[in-house]
DOKOLVO-752038 format. One line per field, with one value per atom (N, C-alpha, C): residue number from 0; residue in three letters; atom name; x, y, z. Coordinates in nm, 3 decimals. Layout:
N
num NUM,...
residuo Ala,...
atomo CA,...
x X,...
y Y,...
z Z,...
REM end
This chain:
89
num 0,0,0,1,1,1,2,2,2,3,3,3,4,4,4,5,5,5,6,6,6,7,7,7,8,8,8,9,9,9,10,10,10,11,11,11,12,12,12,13,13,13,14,14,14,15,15,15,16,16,16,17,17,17,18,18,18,19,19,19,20,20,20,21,21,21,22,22,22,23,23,23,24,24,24,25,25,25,26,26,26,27,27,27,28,28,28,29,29,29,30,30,30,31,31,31,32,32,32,33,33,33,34,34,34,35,35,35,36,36,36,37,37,37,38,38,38,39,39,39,40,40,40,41,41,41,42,42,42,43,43,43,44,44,44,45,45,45,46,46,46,47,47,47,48,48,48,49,49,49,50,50,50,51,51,51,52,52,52,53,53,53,54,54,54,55,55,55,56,56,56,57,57,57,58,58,58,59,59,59,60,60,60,61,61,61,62,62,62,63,63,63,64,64,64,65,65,65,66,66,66,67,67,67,68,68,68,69,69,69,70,70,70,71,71,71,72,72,72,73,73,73,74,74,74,75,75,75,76,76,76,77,77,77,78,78,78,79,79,79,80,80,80,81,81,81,82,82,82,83,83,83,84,84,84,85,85,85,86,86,86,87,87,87,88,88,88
residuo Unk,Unk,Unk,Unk,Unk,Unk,Unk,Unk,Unk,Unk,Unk,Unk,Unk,Unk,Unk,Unk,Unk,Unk,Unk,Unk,Unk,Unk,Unk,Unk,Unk,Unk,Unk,Unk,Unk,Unk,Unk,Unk,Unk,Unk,Unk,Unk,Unk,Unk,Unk,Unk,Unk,Unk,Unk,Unk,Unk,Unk,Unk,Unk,Unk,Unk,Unk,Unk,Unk,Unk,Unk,Unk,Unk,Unk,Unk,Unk,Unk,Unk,Unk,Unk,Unk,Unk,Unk,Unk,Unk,Unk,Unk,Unk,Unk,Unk,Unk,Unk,Unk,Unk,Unk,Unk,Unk,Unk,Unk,Unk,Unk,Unk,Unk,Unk,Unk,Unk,Unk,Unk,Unk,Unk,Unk,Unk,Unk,Unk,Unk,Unk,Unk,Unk,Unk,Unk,Unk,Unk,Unk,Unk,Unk,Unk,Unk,Unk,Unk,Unk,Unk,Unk,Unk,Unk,Unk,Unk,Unk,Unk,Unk,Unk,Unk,Unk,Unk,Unk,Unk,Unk,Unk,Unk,Unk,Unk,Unk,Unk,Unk,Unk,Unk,Unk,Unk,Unk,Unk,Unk,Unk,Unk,Unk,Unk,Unk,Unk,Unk,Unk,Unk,Unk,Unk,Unk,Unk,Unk,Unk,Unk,Unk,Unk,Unk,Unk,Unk,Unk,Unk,Unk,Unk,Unk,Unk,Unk,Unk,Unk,Unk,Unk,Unk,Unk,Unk,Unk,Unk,Unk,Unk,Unk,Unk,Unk,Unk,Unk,Unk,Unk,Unk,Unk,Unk,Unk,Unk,Unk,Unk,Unk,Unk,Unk,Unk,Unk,Unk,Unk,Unk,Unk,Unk,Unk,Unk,Unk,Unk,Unk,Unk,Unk,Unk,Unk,Unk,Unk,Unk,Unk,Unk,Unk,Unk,Unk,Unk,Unk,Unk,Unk,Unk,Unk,Unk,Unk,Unk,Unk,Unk,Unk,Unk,Unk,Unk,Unk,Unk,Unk,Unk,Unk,Unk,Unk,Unk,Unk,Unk,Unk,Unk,Unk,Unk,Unk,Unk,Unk,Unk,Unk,Unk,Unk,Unk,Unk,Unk,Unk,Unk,Unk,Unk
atomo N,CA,C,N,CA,C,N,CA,C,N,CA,C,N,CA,C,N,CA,C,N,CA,C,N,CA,C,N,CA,C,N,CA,C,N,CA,C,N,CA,C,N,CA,C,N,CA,C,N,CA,C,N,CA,C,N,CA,C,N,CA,C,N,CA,C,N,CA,C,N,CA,C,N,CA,C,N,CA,C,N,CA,C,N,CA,C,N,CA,C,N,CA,C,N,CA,C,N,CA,C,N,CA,C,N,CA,C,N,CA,C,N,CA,C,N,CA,C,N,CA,C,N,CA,C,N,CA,C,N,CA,C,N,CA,C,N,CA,C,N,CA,C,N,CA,C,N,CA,C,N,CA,C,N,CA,C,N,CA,C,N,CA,C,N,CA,C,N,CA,C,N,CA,C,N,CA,C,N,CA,C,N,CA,C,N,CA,C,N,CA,C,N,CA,C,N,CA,C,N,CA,C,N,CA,C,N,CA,C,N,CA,C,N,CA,C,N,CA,C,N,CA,C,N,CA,C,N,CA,C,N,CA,C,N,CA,C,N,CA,C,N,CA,C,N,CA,C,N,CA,C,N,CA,C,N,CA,C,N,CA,C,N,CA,C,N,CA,C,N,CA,C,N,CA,C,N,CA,C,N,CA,C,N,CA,C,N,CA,C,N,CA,C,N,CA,C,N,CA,C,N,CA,C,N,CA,C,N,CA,C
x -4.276,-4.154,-4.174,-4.095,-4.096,-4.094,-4.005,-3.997,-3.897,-3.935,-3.828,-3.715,-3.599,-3.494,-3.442,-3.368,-3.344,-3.166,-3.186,-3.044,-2.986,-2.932,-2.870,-2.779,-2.847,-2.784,-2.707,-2.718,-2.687,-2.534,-2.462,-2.332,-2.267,-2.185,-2.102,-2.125,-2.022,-2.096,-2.252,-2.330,-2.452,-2.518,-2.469,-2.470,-2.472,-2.345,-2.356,-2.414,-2.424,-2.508,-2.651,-2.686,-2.862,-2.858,-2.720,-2.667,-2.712,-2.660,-2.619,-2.762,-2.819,-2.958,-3.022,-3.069,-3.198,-3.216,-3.320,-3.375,-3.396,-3.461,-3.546,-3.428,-3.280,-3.189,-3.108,-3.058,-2.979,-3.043,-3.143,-3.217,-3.221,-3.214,-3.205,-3.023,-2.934,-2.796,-2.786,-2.839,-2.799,-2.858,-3.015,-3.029,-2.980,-2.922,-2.865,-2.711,-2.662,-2.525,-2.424,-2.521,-2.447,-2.328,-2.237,-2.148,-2.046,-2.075,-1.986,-1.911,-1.791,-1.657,-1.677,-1.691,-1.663,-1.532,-1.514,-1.337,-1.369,-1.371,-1.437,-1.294,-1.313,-1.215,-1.184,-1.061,-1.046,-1.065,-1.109,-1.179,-1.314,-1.377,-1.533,-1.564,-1.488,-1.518,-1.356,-1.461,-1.379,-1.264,-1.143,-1.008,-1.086,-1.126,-1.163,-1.287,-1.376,-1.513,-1.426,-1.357,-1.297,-1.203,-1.124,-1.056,-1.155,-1.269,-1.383,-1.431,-1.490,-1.512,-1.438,-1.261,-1.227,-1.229,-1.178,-1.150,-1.285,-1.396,-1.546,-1.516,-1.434,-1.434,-1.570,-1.576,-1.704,-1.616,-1.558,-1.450,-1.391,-1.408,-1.354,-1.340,-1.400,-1.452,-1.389,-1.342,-1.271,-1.139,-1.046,-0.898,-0.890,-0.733,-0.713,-0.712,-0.687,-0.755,-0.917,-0.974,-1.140,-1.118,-1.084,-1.090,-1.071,-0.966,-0.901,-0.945,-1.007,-1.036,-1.225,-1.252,-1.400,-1.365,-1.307,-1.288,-1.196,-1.111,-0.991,-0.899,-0.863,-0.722,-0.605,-0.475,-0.426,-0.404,-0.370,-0.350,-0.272,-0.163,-0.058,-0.140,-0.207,-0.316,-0.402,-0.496,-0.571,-0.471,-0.331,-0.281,-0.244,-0.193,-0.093,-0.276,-0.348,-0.432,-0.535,-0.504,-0.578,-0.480,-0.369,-0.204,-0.225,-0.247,-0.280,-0.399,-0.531,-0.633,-0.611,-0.537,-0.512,-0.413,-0.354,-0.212,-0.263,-0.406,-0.484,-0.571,-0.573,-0.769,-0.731
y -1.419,-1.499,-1.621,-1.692,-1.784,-1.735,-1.851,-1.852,-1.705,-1.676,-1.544,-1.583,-1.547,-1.570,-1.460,-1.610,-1.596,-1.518,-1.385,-1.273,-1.339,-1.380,-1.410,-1.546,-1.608,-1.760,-1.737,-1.608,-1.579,-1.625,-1.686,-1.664,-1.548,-1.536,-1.390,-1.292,-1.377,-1.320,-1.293,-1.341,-1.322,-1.244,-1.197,-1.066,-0.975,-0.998,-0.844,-0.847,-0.929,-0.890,-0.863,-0.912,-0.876,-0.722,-0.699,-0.541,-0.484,-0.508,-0.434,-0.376,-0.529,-0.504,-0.536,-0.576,-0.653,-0.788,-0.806,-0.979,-0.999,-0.956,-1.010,-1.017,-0.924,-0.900,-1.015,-1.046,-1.161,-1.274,-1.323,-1.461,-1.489,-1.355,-1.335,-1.422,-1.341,-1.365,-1.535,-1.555,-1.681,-1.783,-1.772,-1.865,-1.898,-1.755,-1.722,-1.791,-1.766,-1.784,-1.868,-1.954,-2.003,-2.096,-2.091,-2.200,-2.096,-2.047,-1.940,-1.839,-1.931,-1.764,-1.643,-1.535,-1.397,-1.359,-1.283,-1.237,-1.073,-0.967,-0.851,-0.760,-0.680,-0.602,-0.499,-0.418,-0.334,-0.221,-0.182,-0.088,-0.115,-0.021,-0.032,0.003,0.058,0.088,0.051,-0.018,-0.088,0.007,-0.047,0.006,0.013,-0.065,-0.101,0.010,0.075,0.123,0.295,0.272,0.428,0.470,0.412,0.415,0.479,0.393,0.415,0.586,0.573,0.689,0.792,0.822,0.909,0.907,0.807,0.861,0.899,0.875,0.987,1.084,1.153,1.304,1.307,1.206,1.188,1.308,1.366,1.402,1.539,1.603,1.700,1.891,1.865,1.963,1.941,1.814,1.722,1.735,1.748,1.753,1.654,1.595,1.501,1.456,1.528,1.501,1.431,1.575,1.481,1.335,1.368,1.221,1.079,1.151,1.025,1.031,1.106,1.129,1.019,1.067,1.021,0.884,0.808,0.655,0.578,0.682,0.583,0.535,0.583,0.521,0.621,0.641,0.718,0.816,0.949,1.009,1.004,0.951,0.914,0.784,0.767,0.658,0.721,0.810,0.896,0.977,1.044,1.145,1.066,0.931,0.869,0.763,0.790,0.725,0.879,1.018,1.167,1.134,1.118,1.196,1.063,0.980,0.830,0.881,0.906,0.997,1.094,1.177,1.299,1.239,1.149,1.163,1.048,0.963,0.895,0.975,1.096,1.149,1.303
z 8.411,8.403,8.490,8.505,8.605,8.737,8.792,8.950,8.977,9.097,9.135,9.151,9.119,9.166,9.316,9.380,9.493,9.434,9.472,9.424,9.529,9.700,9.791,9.752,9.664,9.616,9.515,9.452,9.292,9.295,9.219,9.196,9.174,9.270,9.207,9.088,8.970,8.823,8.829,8.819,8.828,8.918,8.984,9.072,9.009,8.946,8.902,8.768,8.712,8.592,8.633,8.746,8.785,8.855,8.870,8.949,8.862,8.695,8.595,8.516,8.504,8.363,8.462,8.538,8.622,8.653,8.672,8.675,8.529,8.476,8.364,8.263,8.256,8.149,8.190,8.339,8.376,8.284,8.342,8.318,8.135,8.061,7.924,7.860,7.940,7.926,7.964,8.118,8.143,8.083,7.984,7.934,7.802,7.676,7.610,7.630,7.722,7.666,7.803,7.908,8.006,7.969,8.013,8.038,7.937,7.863,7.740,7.844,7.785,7.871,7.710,7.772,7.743,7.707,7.668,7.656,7.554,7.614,7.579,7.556,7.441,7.391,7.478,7.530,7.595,7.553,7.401,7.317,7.303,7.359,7.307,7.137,7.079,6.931,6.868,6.738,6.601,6.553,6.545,6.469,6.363,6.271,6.128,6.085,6.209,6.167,6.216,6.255,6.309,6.202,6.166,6.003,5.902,5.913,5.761,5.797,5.930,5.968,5.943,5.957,5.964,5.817,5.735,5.592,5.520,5.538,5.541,5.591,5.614,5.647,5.803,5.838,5.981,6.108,6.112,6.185,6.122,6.067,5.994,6.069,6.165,6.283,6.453,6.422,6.598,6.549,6.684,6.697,6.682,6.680,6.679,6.852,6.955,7.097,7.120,7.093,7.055,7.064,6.929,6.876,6.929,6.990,7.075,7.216,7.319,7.407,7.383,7.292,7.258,7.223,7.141,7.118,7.163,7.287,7.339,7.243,7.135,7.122,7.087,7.085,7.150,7.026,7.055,6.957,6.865,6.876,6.790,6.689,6.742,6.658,6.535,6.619,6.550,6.412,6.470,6.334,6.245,6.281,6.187,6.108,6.146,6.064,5.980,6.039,5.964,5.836,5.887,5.770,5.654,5.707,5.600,5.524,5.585,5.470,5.396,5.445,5.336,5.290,5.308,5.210,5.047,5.087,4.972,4.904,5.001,4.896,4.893
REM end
C-alpha cells in the first residue's frame, strides 16, 4: 500500500472505521466514497425481501417470535404480513 497511516491524526470517523475493518478496509472506504454522507437504515434486512421470503413458505418451521426476534421487525409486523400469505395462497 502506500504510506502508513498515522491512526493518532485519524479523524474521529475514521477511527473507527480503521477500529472496525483495519487499515487496508479504511483507506478502501475513504478512497471509495470520501466526502459522501451515509444515512443507514435502522433495519439491517429488506421489508420487500422479507415479504418475498415469507410468502415462499422460507419460514414455515419459525414462530412468528423467531421471526421477528431474527430480522427485527416487530411481531405484529411479521403476523399481519403470515395472515396476508395465507389469506392469497
Amino acid at each position: 500500500m502506500g504510506k502508513k497511516v498515522d491512526y493518532d491524526l485519524l479523524h474521529p470517523s475514521y477511527k473507527v472505521l480503521y477500529d472496525i475493518v483495519g487499515e487496508e478496509g479504511m483507506m478502501k472506504i475513504y478512497n471509495l466514497y470520501r466526502g459522501t454522507q451515509f444515512q443507514l437504515p435502522m433495519k439491517l434486512y429488506d421489508r420487500v425481501a422479507l415479504k418475498k421470503a415469507i410468502s415462499d413458505d422460507d419460514f414455515d418451521n419459525k414462530s412468528v417470535q423467531e421471526i421477528s426476534l431474527q430480522y427485527g421487525f416487530s411481531p405484529r409486523w411479521v403476523q399481519k404480513t403470515l395472515a396476508h400469505h395465507k389469506k392469497e395462497g
